[in-house]
C-alpha positions in Angstrom: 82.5 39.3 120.9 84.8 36.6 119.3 87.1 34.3 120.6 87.9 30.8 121.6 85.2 28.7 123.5 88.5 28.8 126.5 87.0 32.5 126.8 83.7 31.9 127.6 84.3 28.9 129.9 83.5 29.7 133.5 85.9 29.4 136.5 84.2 26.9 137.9 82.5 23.4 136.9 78.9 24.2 137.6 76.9 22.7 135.0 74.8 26.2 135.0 77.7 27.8 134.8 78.9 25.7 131.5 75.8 26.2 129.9 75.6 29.7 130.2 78.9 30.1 128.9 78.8 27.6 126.1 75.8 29.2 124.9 77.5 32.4 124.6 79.7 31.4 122.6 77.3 29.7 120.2 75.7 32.8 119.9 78.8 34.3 118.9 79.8 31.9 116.8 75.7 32.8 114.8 74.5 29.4 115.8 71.6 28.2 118.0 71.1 24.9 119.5 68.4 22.3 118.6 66.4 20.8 121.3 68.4 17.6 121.2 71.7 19.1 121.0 70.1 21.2 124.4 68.6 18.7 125.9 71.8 16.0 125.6 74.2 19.4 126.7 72.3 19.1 130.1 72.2 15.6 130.7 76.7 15.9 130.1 76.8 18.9 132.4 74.8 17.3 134.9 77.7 13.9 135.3 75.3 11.9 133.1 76.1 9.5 130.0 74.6 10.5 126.5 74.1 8.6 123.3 72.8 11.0 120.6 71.8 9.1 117.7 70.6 12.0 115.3 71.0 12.5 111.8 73.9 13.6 109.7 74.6 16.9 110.0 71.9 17.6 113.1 74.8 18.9 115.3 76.5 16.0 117.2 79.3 17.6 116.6 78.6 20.3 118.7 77.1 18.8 121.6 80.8 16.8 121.6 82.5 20.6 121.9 80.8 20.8 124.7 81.8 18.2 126.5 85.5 18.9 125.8 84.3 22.2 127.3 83.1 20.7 130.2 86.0 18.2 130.5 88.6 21.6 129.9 86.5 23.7 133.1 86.7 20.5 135.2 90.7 20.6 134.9 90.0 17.1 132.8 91.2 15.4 129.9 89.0 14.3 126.7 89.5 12.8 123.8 88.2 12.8 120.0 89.0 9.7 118.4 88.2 8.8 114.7 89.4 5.7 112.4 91.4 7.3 109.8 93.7 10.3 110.2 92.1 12.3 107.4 89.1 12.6 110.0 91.9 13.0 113.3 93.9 16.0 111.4 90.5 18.0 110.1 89.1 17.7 113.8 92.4 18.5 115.6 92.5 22.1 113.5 88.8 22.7 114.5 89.4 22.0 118.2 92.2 24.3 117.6 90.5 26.7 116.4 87.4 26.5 118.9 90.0 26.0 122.0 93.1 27.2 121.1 96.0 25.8 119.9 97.6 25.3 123.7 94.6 23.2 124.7 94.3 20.9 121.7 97.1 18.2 120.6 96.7 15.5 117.9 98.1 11.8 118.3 98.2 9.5 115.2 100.0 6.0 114.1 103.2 8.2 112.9 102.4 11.7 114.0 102.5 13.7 117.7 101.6 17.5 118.4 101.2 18.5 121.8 100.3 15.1 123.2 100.0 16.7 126.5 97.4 18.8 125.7 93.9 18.6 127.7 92.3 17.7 124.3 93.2 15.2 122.3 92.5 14.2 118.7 93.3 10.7 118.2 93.1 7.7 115.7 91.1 5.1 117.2 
């Protein structure tokens, strides 16, 4: 099965829930979480505060997904911000693409698309 992550998400906010569904979709997706991207998953689900300070490429990324997933089930708002709008315009199309275009909106110095979506990519 493909799809957006919006697919996978549960009805509900329970973090087991989340995970479960998250998970899914990584599997779909041919991916399989590392131990810290697991282990710092849990910690978001569970209300907690993370700092994940891996190396390049070890899959912050994804643990971030995840709490925009989290923040999307909850009926909440997050946002991706980055310095330069390069960054903010690549991330906005991969949100899109993992969340659908609806959920995701971009919000720059000189540019605005869908600024009332529940995700946000933004320059900081």
């Amino acid at each position: 099965m493909t799809g957006t992550l919006v697919d996978r998400l549960p009805a509900g906010a329970y973090p087991d829930d989340l995970l479960e569904g998250f998970v899914a979709w990584t599997t779909d997706m041919g991916l399989e979480l590392y131990p810290a991207q697991e282990e710092a998953i849990l910690e978001l689900l569970a209300g907690n505060h993370v700092i994940l300070a891996t190396p390049t490429g070890s899959g912050k990324s994804l643990v971030a997904t995840a709490a925009h997933a989290a923040a999307l089930a909850r009926g909440e708002r997050s946002v991706y911000t980055a310095p330069i709008k390069a960054l903010v315009s690549e991330k906005f199309f991969a949100l899109a693409r993992d969340f659908g275009p609806d959920n995701v909106g971009m919000v720059t110095g000189d540019a605005s698309v869908n600024p009332g979506a529940p995700i946000i990519a933004c320059t900081a």
